[in-house]
C-alpha positions, 0 to 999 in steps of 0.5 A: 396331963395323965401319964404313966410311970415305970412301974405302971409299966412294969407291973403290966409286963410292959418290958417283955418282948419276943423271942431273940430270933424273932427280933427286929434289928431296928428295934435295937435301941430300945431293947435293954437286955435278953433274959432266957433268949427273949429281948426286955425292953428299955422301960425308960424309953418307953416312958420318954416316947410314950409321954411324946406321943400322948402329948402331940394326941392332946394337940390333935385332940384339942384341934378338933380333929380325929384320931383313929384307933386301930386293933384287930387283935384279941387281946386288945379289941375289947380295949381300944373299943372301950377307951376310943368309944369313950373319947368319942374316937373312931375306931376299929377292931374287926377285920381291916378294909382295904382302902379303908383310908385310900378310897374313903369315899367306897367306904363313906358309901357304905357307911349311908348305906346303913343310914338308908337302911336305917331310914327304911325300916324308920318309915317303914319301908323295909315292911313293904319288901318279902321276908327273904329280901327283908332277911338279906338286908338286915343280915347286910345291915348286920355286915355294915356295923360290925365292920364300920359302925365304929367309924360310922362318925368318921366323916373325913380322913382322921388326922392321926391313926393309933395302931396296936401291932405294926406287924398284925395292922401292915395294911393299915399302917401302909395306907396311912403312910401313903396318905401322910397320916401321922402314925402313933403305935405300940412297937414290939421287939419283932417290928420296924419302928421306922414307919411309925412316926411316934413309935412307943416301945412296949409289948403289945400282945399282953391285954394288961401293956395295952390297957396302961398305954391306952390309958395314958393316951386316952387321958391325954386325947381326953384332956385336949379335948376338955381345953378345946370346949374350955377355950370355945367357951372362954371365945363365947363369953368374951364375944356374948361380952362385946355383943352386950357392950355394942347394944348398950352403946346402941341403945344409948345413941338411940335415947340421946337421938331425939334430943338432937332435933329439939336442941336444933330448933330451940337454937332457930327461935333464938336466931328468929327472936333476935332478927325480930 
């Protein structure tokens, strides 16, 4: 599997955090040092948790199941987007909706809410509408997508959510730990690590930290998911096996079959010849 390395990380800038006065007293085991009043994360811790958060994604991955990423930031939108879209993950970077997990169901509703829309201008029914109620729904339309066109795959509650900045994603991290969604994300000096229950030490206001870390999580989700279609194809082929072998084993009663009746008969004339 795909992993970092400490000087990947270091060379992100990865180690630096916030200021001392802004810092989290719960993120003490994994500050290293303070250098000019700000706290330097321990990298080699970062490494160890980041290596056990890629590796529990790769068994979610390769259990068929969702992982959702979630980074409204802007140094870490373009990011997420990119390697979540990749791995066919869902994904968010705009603004964050209440009840986005807590009351699914509202928000499935508004996902075929585009299919609808979709629907309507496919058979032309948006044509049949007035300009100003066709320019309402398309600028709703327009709304939709951008806020859950990304998760418009999504058609459960994912079995995992990844969170860049606990402190910026609260509402996300809160309504994933009241449904027991396992939460894996990247923890600065300012945040409680506490809630997180793969929680990976590293600067997360730096687009070049959040790149190495994606990166080696995105290989790891992609490579469970690489097993999972491995092994569905080794299951096809073990079964299209005996499939093959029952046919043959068919075909070869059904050849043998009529030979039956004939060996019977020629067993009646010699009873009858020898009553004779």
């Amino acid at each position: 599997m795909a992993r970092t390395n400490f000087e990947q990380l270091l060379q992100a800038g990865a180690h630096f955090g916030h200021l001392k006065r802004k810092w989290n007293p719960h993120m003490a085991p994994y500050i290293f040092t303070e250098t000019k009043g700000i706290h330097i994360i321990d990298l080699h811790k970062t490494v160890v948790k980041l290596d056990e958060a890629a590796a529990a994604m790769k068994q979610i991955a390769k259990s068929g199941k969702k992982i959702l990423f979630v980074a409204t930031k802007k140094q870490a939108k373009e990011i997420i987007a990119q390697r979540a879209a990749a791995i066919g993950m869902p994904y968010v970077t705009e603004r964050w909706s209440g009840g986005m997990l807590t009351n699914f169901a509202t928000i499935r509703k508004a996902v075929k809410k585009m299919s609808q829309i979709d629907k309507m201008e496919q058979d032309g029914t948006l044509n049949t509408l007035s300009k100003r109620e066709r320019l309402q729904v398309s600028r709703q339309r327009a709304k939709l997508e951008k806020n859950l066109g990304s998760i418009s795959d999504l058609t459960r509650i994912p079995a995992a959510i990844f969170i860049v900045d606990v402190k910026k994603e609260h509402i996300a991290l809160a309504e994933a730990k009241k449904l027991g969604i396992p939460v894996f994300a990247m923890v600065d000096t300012n945040s409680d690590p506490r809630p997180v229950d793969f929680p990976i030490p590293a600067n997360d206001d730096a687009s070049s930290s959040v790149e190495v870390v994606m990166d080696t999580v995105a290989a790891a989700v992609a490579e469970g998911l690489q097993e999972r279609k491995s092994d569905k194809d080794s299951a096809d082929a073990a079964a299209a096996k005996v499939k093959e072998a029952a046919e043959k084993e068919e075909a070869a009663q059904a050849e043998a079959a009529p030979e039956a009746p004939v060996a019977e008969e020629a067993q009646a004339e010699e009873e009858d010849s020898s009553e004779d």
